[in-house]
C-alpha positions in Angstrom: 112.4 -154.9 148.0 112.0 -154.7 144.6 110.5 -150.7 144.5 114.3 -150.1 146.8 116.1 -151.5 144.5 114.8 -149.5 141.3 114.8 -146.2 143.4 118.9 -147.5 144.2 119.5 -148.1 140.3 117.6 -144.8 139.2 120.0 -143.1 141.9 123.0 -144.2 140.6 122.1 -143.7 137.4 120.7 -140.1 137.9 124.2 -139.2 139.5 126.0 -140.3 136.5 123.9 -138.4 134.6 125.2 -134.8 136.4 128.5 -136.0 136.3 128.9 -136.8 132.9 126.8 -133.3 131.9 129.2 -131.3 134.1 132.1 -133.3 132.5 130.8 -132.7 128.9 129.3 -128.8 129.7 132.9 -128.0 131.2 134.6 -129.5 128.0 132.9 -127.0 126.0 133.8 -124.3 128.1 137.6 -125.4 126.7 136.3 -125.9 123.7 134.2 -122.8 122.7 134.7 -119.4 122.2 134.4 -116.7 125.0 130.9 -115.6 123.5 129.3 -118.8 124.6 130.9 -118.9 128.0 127.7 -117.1 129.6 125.1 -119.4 127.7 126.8 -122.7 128.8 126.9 -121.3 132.6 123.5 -120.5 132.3 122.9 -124.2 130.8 124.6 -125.8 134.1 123.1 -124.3 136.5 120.0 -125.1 134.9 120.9 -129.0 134.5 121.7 -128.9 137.6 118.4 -127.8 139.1 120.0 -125.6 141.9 117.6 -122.7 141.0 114.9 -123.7 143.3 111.9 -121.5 145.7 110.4 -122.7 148.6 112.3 -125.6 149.3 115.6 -127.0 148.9 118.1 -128.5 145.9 115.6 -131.3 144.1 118.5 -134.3 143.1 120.2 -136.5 145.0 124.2 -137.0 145.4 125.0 -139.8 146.9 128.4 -140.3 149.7 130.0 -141.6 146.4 129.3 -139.0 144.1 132.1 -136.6 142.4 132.2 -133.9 139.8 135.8 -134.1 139.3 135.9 -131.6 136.7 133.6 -129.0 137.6 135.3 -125.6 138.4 132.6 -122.6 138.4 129.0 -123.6 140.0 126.1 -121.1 140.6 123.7 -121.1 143.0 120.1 -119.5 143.3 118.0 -120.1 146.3 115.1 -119.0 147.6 115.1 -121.0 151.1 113.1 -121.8 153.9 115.0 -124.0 156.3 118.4 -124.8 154.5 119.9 -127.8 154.3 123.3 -127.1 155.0 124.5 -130.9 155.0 123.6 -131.3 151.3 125.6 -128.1 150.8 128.8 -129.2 152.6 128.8 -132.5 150.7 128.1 -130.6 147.1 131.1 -128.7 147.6 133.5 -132.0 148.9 132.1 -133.6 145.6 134.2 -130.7 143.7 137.8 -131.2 144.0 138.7 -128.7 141.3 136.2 -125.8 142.5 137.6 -121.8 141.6 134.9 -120.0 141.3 131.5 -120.3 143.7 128.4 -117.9 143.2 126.1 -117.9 145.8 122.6 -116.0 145.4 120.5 -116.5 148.4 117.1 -115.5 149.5 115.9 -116.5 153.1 112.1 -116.0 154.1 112.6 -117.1 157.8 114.2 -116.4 161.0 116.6 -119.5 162.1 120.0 -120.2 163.5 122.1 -122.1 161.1 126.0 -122.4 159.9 127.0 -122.4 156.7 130.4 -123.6 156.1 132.7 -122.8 153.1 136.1 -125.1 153.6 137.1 -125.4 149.8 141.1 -125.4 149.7 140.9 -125.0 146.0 138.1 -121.9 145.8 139.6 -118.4 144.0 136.5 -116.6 143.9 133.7 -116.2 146.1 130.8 -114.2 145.6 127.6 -114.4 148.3 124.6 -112.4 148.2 122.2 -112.7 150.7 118.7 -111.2 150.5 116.6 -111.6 153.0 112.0 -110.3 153.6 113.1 -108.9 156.5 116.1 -107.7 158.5 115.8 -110.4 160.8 115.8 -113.1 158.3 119.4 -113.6 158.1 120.5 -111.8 161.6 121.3 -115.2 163.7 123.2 -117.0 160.5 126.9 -117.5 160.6 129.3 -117.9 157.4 132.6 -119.4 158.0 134.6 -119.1 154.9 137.9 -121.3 155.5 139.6 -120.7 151.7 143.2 -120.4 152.0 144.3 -120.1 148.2 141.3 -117.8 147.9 141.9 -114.4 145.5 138.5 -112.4 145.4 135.7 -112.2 148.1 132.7 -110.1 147.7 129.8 -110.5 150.3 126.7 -108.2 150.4 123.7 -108.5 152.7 121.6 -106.1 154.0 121.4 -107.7 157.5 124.7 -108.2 160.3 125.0 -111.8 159.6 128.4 -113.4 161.2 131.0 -113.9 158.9 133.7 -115.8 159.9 137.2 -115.9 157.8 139.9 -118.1 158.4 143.4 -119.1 157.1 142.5 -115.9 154.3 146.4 -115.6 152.4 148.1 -112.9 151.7 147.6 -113.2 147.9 143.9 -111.7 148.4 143.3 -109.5 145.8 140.1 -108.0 146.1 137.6 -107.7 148.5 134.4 -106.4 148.6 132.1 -106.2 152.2 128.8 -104.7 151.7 127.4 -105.9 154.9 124.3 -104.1 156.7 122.6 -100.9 155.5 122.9 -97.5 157.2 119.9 -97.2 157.7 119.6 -100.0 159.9 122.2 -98.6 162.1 120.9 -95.0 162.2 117.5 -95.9 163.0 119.0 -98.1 166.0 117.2 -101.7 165.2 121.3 -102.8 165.7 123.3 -103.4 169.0 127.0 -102.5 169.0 127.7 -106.2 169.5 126.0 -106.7 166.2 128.0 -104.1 164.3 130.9 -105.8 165.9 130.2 -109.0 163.6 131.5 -106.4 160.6 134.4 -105.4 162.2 135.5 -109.1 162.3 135.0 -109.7 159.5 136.9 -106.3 158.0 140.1 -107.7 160.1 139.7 -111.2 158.1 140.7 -109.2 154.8 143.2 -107.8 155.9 145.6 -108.5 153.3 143.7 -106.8 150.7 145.3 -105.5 147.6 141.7 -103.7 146.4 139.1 -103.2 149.5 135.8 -101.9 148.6 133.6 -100.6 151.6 130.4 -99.2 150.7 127.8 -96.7 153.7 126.2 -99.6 155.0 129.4 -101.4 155.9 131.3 -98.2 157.1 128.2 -97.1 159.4 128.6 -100.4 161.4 132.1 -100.1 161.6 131.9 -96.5 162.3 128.9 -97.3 165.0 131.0 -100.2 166.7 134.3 -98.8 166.9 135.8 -96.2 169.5 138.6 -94.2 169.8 141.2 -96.2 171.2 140.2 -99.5 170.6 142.2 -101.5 168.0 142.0 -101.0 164.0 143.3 -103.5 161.2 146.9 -102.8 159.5 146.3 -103.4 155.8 149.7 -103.5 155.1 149.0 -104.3 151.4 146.4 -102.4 150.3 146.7 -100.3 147.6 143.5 -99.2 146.5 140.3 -98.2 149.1 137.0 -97.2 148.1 135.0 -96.1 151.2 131.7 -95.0 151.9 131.6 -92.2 154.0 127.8 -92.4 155.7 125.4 -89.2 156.2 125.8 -89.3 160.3 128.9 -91.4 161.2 130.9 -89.1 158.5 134.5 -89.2 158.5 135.4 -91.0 161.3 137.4 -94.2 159.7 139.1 -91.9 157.0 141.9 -91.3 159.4 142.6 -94.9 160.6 142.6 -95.8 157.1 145.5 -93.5 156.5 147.0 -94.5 159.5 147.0 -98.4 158.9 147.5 -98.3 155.4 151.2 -97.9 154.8 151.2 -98.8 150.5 147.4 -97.0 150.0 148.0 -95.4 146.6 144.7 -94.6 145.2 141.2 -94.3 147.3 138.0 -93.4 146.2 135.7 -90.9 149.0 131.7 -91.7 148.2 130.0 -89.2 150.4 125.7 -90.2 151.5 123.5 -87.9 150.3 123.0 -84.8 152.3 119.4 -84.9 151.6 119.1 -88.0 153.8 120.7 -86.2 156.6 118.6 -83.4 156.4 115.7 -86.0 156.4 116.0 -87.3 159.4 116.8 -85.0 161.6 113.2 -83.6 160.5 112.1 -87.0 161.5 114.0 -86.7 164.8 115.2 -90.1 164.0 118.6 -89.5 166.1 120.4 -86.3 167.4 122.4 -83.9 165.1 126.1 -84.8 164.0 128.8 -82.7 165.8 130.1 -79.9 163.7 133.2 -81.8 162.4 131.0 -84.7 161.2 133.5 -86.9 162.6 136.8 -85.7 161.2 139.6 -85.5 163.6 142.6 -85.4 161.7 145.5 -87.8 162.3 147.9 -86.8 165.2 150.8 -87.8 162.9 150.5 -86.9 159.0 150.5 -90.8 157.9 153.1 -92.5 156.0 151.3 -92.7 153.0 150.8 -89.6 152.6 154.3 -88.9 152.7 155.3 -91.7 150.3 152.2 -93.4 148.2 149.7 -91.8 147.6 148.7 -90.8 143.5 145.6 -89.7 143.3 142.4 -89.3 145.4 138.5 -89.2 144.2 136.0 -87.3 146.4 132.1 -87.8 145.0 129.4 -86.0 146.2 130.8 -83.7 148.8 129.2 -81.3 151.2 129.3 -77.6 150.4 130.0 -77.2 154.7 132.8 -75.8 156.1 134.1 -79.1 158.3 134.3 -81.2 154.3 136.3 -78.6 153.7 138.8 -79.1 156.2 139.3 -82.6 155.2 140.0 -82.1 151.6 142.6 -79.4 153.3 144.1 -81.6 155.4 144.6 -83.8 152.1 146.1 -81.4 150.4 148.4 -79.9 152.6 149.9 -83.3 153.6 149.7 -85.4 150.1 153.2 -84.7 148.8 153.3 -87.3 146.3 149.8 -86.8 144.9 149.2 -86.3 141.3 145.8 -85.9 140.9 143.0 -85.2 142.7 139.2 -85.2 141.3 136.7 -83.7 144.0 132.6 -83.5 142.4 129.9 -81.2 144.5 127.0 -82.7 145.4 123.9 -80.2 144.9 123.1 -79.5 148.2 121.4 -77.9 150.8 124.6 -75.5 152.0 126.9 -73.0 150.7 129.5 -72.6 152.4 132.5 -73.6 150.4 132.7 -73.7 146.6 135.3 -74.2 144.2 137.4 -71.4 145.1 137.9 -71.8 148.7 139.4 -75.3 147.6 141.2 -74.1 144.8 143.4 -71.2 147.3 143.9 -74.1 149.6 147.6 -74.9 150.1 149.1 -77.9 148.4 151.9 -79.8 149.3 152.4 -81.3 145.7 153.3 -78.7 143.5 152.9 -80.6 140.2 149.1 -82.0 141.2 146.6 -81.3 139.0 143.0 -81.2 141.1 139.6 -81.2 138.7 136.6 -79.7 140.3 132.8 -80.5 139.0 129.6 -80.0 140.6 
């Protein structure tokens, strides 16, 4: 009786402790200049203990514990078997939350939900590492953050992300979800790559959308001609990944369902990759067009928005060609338009054959590099 009754005063006593560091660490966030910011982030997560390995967050918060002031929180895990209760109750115990880092690493292979319902959260940035691709495969991620203006996400494996109630005020965005390689190789199933397209329709109301190859190859892998894209209808500004075998194949949907799109950024894969494996004979050849079919209507913002277009690393083949073309010939209110060469294997376009390509923008200035 008397051992429970120390271990319920050091408790209390323990919790206070947090609470009053958060208080007073937060204080001097006010208090400080911006060049000690980083240090005094650093020093919370650190008084906190939430950077742990092997097993899970080492103090205790009990039902009645709050942080009432406590607005940025970082976590670094390196987990086994997550305890996803403690997590749910950290974040009720912050009322004021904005910002939420979350650096994971899981070791093992489990089924487990990870919920995310913070009404107050602004920015959320998860990173998910896992040994193997399997590790995180079976998770799910339900991020319920209506007043939320920056997502980022990146994992290598096709975890299930679930986003509801996201507003309309969502700034940016940023899914790096799977790896292309996983998807070429064929250790995915369409109903896997699904999960990203789910998750691509709950940021839908993206002002900046970043999507890099890994992302676009399981979109690219799951989706069909016919079936039903996402309407951005306030995005502005797309950078997309355009994958070694897939190719092309969203750029025209993009156009198509992105009425205000006035800037986007083209990353081609290496060629060398391509080239790669085929001589592996890890999958069949890509058609000649390397999935470009241009848009049966030329899409409104073409006509109306869009300023200026970056294409990195492109092909010297004839079908890249065709798409810059078609960019060209139908982008009446583009300014500028940067295009760089990627030192390939082919030949068959250079910088003249896009240079004598028609332009419906007279005043457009295009820059070539290699």
């Amino acid at each position: 009786m008397v051992m429970a009754t120390r271990r319920k005063k050091y408790r209390k006593r323990n919790t206070y402790y947090f609470r009053y560091r958060r208080r007073l660490i937060l204080e001097m966030y006010r208090k400080y200049s911006q060049r000690y910011k980083d240090y005094f982030r650093y020093q919370l997560r650190k008084t906190l203990h939430l950077g742990t390995r092997n097993d899970f967050i080492r103090f205790h918060i009990p039902s009645y514990g709050r942080f009432p002031n406590l607005k940025v929180l970082n976590l670094k895990l390196h987990l086994t078997l997550p305890n996803c209760v403690f997590l749910n109750r950290l974040f009720r115990s912050c009322p004021l939350l904005e910002d939420l880092y979350m650096d994971s690493t899981f070791v093992d292979n489990f089924d487990q939900t990870f919920r995310f319902c913070i009404p107050t959260l602004r920015l959320l940035q998860l990173k998910l590492n896992a040994d193997e691709f399997h590790s995180c495969r079976h998770k799910e991620f339900i991020i319920n953050t209506p007043n939320l203006v920056s997502l980022s996400i990146t994992g290598p494996s096709l975890s299930c992300f679930r986003l509801h109630d996201i507003p309309p005020n969502l700034i940016q965005a940023n899914l790096s979800i799977g790896k292309s390689s996983y998807v070429h190789d064929f250790q995915v199933s369409k109903d896997e790559a699904s999960r990203v397209m789910e998750a691509l329709k709950g940021v839908r109301y993206a002002v900046d959308l970043t999507l890099p190859f890994g992302t676009t190859s399981a979109l690219s892998y799951c989706f069909d001609d016919g079936d039903d894209f996402p309407t951005f209808p306030c995005l502005r500004d797309l950078q997309l990944g355009i994958d070694y075998y897939f190719g092309w194949k969203l750029l025209p949907y993009f156009l198509e369902n992105s009425p205000l799109l006035r800037w986007i950024s083209l990353n081609r894969e290496s060629e060398s990759k391509y080239t790669t494996a085929m001589a592996e004979g890890k999958h069949k050849e890509a058609d000649d067009t390397y999935g470009w079919k241009p848009p049966k209507q030329v899409p409104e913002c073409l006509m109306d928005k869009l300023k200026e277009i970056e294409v990195r690393n492109l092909w010297r083949r004839k079908a890249e060609g065709e798409v810059v073309k078609y960019l060209l010939e139908n982008g009446k209110t583009l300014a500028k338009m940067k295009i760089s060469f990627e030192d390939g294997i082919s030949d068959e376009i250079d910088e003249d054959t896009i240079e004598n390509f028609p332009r419906a923008s007279e005043s457009m200035i295009l820059k070539i590099s290699d």
